[in-house]
Every structure is written in C-alpha cells, then in structure tokens.
C-alpha positions in Angstrom: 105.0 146.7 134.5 106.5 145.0 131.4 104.5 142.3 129.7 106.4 138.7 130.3 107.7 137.0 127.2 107.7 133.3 127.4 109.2 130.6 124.8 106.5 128.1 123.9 107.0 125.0 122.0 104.1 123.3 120.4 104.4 119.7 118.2 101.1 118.9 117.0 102.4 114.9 115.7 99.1 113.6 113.9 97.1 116.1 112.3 93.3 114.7 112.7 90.0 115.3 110.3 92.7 115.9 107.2 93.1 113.0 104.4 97.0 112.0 105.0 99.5 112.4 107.0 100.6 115.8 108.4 102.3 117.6 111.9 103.0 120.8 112.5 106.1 122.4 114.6 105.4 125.8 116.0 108.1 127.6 118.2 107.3 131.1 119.9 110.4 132.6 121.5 110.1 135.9 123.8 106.7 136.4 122.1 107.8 135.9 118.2 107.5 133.1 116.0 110.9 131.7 115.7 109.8 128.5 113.8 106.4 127.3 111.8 106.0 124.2 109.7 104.0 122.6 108.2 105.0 118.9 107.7 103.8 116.7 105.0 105.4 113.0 105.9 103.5 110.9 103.7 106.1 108.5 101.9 106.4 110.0 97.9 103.9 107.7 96.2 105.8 107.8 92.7 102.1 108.1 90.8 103.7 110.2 87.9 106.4 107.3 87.4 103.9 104.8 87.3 102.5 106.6 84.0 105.5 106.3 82.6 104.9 103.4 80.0 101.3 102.8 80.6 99.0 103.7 76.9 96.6 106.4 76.7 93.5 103.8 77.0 94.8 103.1 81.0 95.6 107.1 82.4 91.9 108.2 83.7 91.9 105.1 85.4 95.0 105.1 87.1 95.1 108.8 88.1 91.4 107.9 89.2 93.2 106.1 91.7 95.3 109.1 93.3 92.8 109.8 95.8 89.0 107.9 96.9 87.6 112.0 97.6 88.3 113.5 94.1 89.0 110.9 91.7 86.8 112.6 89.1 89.1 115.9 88.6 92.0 113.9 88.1 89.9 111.5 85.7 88.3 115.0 84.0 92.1 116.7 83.6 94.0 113.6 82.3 91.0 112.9 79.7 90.9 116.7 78.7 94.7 117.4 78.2 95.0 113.7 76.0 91.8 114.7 74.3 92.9 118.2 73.3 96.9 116.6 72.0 94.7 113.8 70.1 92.9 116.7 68.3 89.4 114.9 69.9 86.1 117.2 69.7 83.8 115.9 72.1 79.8 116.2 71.1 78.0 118.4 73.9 76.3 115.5 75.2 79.4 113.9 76.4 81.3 117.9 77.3 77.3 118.6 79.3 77.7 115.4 81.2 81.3 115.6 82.1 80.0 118.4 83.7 77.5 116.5 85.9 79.5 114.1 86.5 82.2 116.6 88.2 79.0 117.9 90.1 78.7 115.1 92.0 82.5 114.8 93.4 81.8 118.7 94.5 78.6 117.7 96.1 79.9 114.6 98.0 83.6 116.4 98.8 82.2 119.4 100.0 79.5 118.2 101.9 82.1 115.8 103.4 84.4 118.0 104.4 81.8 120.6 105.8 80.0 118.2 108.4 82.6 115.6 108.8 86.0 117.7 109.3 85.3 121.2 109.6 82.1 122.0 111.5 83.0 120.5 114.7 85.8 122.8 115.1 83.2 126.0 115.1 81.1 124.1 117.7 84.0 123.1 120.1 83.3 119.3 118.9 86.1 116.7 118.6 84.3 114.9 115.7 81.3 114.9 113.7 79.7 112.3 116.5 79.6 114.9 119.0 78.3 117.8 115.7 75.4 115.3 115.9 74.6 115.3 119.4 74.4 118.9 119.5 73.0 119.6 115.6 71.5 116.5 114.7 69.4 117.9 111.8 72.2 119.8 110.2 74.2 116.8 110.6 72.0 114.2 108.6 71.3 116.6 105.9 74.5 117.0 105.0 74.8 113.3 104.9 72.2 113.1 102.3 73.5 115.9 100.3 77.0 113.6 100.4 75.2 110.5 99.3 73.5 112.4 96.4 77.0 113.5 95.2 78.2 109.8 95.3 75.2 109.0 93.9 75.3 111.2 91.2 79.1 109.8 90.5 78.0 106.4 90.4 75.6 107.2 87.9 78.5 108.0 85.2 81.3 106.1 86.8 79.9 103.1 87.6 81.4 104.0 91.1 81.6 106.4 93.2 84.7 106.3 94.8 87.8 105.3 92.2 84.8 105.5 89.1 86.0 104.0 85.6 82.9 105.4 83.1 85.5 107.7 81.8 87.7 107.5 78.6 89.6 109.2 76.1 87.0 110.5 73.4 83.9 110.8 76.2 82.6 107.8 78.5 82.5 103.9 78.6 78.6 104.2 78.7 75.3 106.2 78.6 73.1 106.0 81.9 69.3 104.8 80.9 66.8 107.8 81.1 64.8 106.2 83.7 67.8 106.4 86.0 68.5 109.9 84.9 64.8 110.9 85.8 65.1 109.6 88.7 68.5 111.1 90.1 66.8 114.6 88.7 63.7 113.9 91.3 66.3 113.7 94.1 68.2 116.9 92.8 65.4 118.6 92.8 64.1 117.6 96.0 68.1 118.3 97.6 67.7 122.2 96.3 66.1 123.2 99.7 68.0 121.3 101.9 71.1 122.8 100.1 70.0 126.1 100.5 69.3 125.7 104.6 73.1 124.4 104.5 74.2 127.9 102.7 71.9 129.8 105.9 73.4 127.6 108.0 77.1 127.7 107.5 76.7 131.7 107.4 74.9 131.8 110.2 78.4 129.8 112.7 80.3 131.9 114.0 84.1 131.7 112.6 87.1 134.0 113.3 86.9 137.0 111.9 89.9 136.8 110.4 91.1 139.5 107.6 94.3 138.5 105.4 95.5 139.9 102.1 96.0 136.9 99.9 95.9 136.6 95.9 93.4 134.6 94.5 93.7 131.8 91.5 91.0 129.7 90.0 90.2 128.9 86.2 87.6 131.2 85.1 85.1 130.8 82.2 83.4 133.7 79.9 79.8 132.7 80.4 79.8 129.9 83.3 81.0 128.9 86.8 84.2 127.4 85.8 84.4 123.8 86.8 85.6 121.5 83.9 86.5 124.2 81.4 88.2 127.6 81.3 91.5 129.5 81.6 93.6 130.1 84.7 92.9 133.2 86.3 94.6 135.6 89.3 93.3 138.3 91.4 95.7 140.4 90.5 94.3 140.3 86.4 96.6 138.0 84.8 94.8 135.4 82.6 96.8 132.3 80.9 95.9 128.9 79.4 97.0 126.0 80.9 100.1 125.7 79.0 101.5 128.7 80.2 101.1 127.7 84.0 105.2 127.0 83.9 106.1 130.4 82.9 104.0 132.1 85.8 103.7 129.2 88.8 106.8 127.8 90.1 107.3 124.3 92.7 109.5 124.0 95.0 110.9 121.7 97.5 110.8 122.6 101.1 113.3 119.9 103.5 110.6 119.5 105.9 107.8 118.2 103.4 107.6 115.3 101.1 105.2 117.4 99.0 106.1 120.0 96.7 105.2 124.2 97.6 104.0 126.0 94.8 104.2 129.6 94.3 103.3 132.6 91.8 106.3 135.0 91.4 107.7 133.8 94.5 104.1 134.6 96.5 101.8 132.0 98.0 98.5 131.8 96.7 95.1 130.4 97.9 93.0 127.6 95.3 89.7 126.2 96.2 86.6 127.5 96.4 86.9 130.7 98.1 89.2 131.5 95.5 87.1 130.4 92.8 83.7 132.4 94.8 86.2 135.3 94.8 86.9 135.4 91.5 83.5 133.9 90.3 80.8 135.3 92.1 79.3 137.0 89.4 78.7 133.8 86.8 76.7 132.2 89.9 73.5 131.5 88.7 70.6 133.8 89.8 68.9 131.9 92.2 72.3 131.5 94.3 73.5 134.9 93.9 70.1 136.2 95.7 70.8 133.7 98.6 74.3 134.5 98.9 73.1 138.4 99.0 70.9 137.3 101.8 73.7 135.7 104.2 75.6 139.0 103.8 78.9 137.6 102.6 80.5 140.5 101.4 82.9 139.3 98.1 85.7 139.3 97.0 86.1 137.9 100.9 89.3 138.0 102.8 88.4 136.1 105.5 90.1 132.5 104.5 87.1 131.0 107.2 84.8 132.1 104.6 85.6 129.2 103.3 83.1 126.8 105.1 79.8 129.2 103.2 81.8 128.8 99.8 81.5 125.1 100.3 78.1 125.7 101.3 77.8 128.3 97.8 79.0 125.6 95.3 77.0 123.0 96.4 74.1 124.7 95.6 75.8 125.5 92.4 76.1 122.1 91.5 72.9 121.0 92.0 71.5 123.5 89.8 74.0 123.0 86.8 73.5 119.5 87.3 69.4 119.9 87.1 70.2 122.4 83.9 72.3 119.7 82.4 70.5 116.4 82.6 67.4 118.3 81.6 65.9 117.1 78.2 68.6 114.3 78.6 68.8 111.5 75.6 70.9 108.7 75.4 73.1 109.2 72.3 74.5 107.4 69.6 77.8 106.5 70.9 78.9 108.1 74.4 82.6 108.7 72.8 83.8 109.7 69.3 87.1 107.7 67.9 91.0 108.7 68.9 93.7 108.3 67.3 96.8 109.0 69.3 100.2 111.0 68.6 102.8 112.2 70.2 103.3 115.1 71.6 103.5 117.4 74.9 100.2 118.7 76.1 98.4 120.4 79.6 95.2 120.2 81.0 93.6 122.2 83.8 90.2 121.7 86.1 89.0 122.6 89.2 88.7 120.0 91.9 86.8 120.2 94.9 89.9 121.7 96.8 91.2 123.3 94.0 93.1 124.0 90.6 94.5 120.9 89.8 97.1 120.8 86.5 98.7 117.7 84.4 101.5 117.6 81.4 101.8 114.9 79.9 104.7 114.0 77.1 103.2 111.4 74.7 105.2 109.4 72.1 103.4 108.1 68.7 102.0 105.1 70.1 100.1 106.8 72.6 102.2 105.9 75.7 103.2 108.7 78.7 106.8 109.4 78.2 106.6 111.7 81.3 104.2 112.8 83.5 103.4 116.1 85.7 100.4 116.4 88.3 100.4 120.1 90.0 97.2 119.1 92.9 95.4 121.7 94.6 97.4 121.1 98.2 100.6 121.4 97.3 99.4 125.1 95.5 97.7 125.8 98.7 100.9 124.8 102.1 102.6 128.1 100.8 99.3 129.8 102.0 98.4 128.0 105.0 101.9 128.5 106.7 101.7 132.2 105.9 98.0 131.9 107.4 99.0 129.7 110.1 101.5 132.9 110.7 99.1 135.6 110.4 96.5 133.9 111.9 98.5 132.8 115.2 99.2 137.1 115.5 95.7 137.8 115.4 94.6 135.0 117.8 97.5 136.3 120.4 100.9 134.3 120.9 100.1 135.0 124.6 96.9 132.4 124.8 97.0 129.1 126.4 99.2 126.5 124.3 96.0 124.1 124.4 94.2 126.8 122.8 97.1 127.9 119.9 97.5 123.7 119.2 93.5 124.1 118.2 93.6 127.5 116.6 96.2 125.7 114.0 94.6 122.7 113.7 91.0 124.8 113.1 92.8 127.0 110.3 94.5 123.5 109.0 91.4 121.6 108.5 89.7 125.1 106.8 91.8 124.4 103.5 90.6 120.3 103.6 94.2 119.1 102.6 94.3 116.2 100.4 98.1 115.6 101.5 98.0 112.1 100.1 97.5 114.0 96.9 100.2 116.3 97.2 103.2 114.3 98.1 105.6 113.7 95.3 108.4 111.9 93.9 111.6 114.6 94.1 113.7 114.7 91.0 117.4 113.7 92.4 120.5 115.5 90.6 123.5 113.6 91.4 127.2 115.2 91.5 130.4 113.2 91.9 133.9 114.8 91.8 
C-alpha cells in the first residue's frame, strides 16, 4: 500500500522565548518542503544612521543601547575598532578588565537563555514557571549564576543592562578593591554551581541531531577568544577583521527586514558551539576535564549541543574572570589620552550569541561618517532555515503539525536570536527613466 502524501500548512505568527519579533511560514506539499521562512518583521531601527554625525566620545554609549542582553560586545567592538584607527595602546590593566567585564554579559546572557528560553523546550515546559515546578533547583541556580553576570557588569559599567563605564582609551572609572574582593568571593563560590549546570545540561536529553555545517568564531593564539583575536573558519581560513568583506557577504532576503549573511555563498553557524568547536583546546584545564567527563565529543555536529556550550563558557568565564581580577590594583588613570583622526577602521568580538563586526568611516574631527554593524543573528538565519530544513527531514514531515510547529520553534530558540539586533536599515538604489 503506498504511503499517503498530504499538503500541510504551518504559520507559526509570534515566535515566543526569542528577543524580537519573528514568524515562520512552513509549507509541505505531497511530503516535500515547498516553502520555509524565516521572518524577521521588526521595523529597521536605523541604529547605523544614527551614528552618522555623533563624535567618537558618544559611540560605546549609543551602540550600548542596541540591545538590554549584550550591550557590552557592542560597547567592547565599537571601543576596540576606534581605539585601534586612533593609534590607542591600552595598559593591560584596562585590556585584563575589558575582559571581565565581557565575562559578565556571557554569564548573565547565557545563563539567561539556558533556563529562561531554552530548557523548557527539552522538558515539554511552556515557560521557565513550569521548568521550576518540575526542576526547581536547577532553575534558581541558574538565576544566581545570571545575577552574578549582571553583577559582575555593574561592577565596570555602572549598570548592568545599557552600562556606560566604557570609553575610548579604557573606562570612565576603577571599581574599589574592596568591591573587587568581594565579587571574587562570589565567583569563587559560583564555580561549583557552574559546574553542576555543565552535568546538568549534558545530562537533558536533546535531538540527536547530526548536520554538516561550517564553523566561524574569532580565535586567539594562547586564549579562549572573547575580546581579542582573528576571525577563524572550519574549513582553515584565518583573516583579521578588515578582511571580513572580501570573504563574508549580506544579503537581503524579501521576506526579512534583517540582513542574511553568508561565506562564499554558504551559511554558517556563530555562537558558542562554533566558538567550542573551534576552541576547545584553549579551554582552561579544569573545564576541559569536565567537559571530557560529560562525553561531548568535539568538534560537535549536533547544533543542540548548543545548550552544554552555554553551559561550557560559563564556566569559562568565571575562571578567566577569577584569573583576571586576581592581584587586582586600582591604577593610575583607568584610560590613556586619544587623539582622533580620520580614517576607516574594523573591529571584531565575540558576543554572547556570536561574532559580532563594526566599520566605521571617521573624518578628522572624530565624527562617524558611516557606520556598519554585522550582529551575530543576522550571520546566523542563513543556518537556522537550512537547519530548520534538515532538521524538519530528520524529525519526519509525516508527524502531527502540533508537533512540527514545536520542533521549529525548539530548533528556533536553540540559536537565542537577538532579532532586534539584526534588523537593519536597507540601502535604497533608485532608477528613473
């Protein structure tokens, strides 16, 4: 008896436990996929015209204000690419403490996105409310874990969400060492809770799931690339940030306002299963023996591996963070003097969901001509609708269409879209005849 075929139309309107706004259109006719999108409808929010005008003195500031989640790496990358057109050498005490501070936003974002909007999906839970009912433990430790990392934001940005310690040529301030001794006694103390999150997360059961997919994070000849580094690619190509033009490419797509990115014409996966892929061996000790332990096997195809990378870097940050602020000393001056120029200069760093890259076109008095932000989710919608596709194979186009609606929402929320981030303003060419 032949199989019957059947055409199944699914509209998923609001995407839920994602930052933005987002819907999805699948269509399966006669068992194929006819039609998958993934729709970013977020009106353009016109951040890189803003800059346009504004001095050097205001841009960490106002690209703090691009998103409440990461603001740091957007703080972190504009700082970094002015710093390195102004010809400004940072002193290691203010290079070690951007550092920590970009710690913090990993602790609190992934942490965050771990209990809050991932979880639930691998426990058949609408929301973190009913995670708690059924793993109450698991859900208030990572609560304090995501309060350390805000903490630990506050500490150098005077806030945590939207911070403004940063500035061209270091930081507005130096924390006291009585406050730095004391955030080390709760770092210290957050190490084993951190490492029952990394047992934990390995230990849910997630799809098993295998994909081929390249992998591109900034890598770093002696540490875990965070703040610092050149852009890397599974496949071995390794560029500086001014060369991400002649290799990375953005389109627009008609049924998104945000821009898809791609590398010679491919998608590609950011974030920190790319970074763990490409990474893993720069962890530090003490990590690498507890990842051995939950069996991950690496470089991982599995993009639901995800949720125990989180897990991974969280660690990770708490023990660079420890490392850093140890033997801490207020210095002198927490920045060094700029003197502006013009110029065209990049910057690159690696937020909590991924690469994120600025240019920025300067003219002599230190004022953004133009202005180019490349965030993590637009580099990453190529990659979910090809895993959305993949996926939705693998899972069966013949299951319930209650069922395929929460497969795609599950894999989704499994990148943590920032899609406020990622919408754009579209260049408009204009012909009249």
């Amino acid at each position: 008896m032949s199989e019957q075929k059947r055409t199944v139309s699914i509209h998923v309107p609001v995407l839920t436990r994602v930052e933005g706004e987002g819907a999805l259109d699948l269509r399966i006719d006669n068992g194929e996929i006819a039609e998958l999108r993934l729709r970013i409808f977020e009106p353009p929010r016109y951040f890189e015209k803003f800059l346009e005008g504004h001095h050097h003195t205001e841009i960490p500031d106002m690209v703090a204000r691009i998103c409440g989640i990461c603001p740091v790496a957007y703080q972190v990358t504009a700082a970094q690419a002015l710093e390195k057109l102004f010809g400004v050498e940072l002193d290691q005490w203010a290079r070690d403490m951007r550092r920590v501070f970009y710690c913090g936003e990993w602790i609190q974002s992934h942490s965050l996105h771990i209990h809050l909007l991932a979880a639930p999906d691998f426990f058949g839970c609408n929301s973190a409310i009913e995670l708690a009912r059924i793993a109450p433990d698991a859900v208030r430790r990572g609560l304090r874990i995501q309060a350390l990392g805000n903490e630990l934001m506050d500490l150098f940005g005077a806030r945590s969400v939207h911070p403004v310690g940063v500035r061209i040529g270091g930081f507005h301030g130096a924390p006291a060492p009585a406050r730095i001794n004391a955030i080390r006694d709760k770092l210290r103390a957050a190490l084993p809770e951190a490492e029952a999150l990394i047992r934990w997360t390995a230990s849910i059961a997630v799809p098993q799931d295998d994909q081929p997919f390249l992998s591109v994070a900034m890598q770093h000849p002696t540490d875990y690339a965070i703040e610092t580094g050149a852009i890397g690619v599974s496949d071995g190509l390794r560029i500086e940030a001014d060369a991400f033009d002649a290799h990375f490419a953005e389109r627009h797509e008609p049924h998104s306002t945000a821009l898809f990115c791609s590398y010679q014409q491919q998608p590609y996966l950011v974030g920190p299963l790319a970074r763990l892929n490409l990474n893993h061996a720069r962890l530090p000790d003490a990590v690498k023996a507890l990842l051995a332990e939950t069996g991950l096997a690496l470089p991982s195809r599995n993009l639901f591996h995800s949720l125990v990378a989180r897990a991974v870097e969280i660690l990770l940050a708490l023990h660079e963070a420890l490392r850093l602020l140890d033997g801490y000393r207020v210095p002198d001056s927490p920045w060094v003097p700029v003197t502006a120029r013009a110029g065209v200069t990049t910057g690159c760093t690696e937020a909590p969901r991924g690469l994120l890259w600025h240019r920025y076109e300067m003219d002599d008095d230190g004022r953004v001509v133009n202005a180019r932000i490349v965030p993590p989710t637009s580099q990453n919608q190529g990659r979910i609708e090809e895993d959305l596709r993949l996926s939705l194979l693998n899972f069966g186009l013949d299951q319930p269409d209650d069922a395929l609606r929460l497969h795609c929402e599950q894999v989704i929320r499994n990148y943590d879209p920032c899609i406020s981030c990622a919408t754009h303003f579209l260049r408009l060419n204009v012909e009249r005849t």
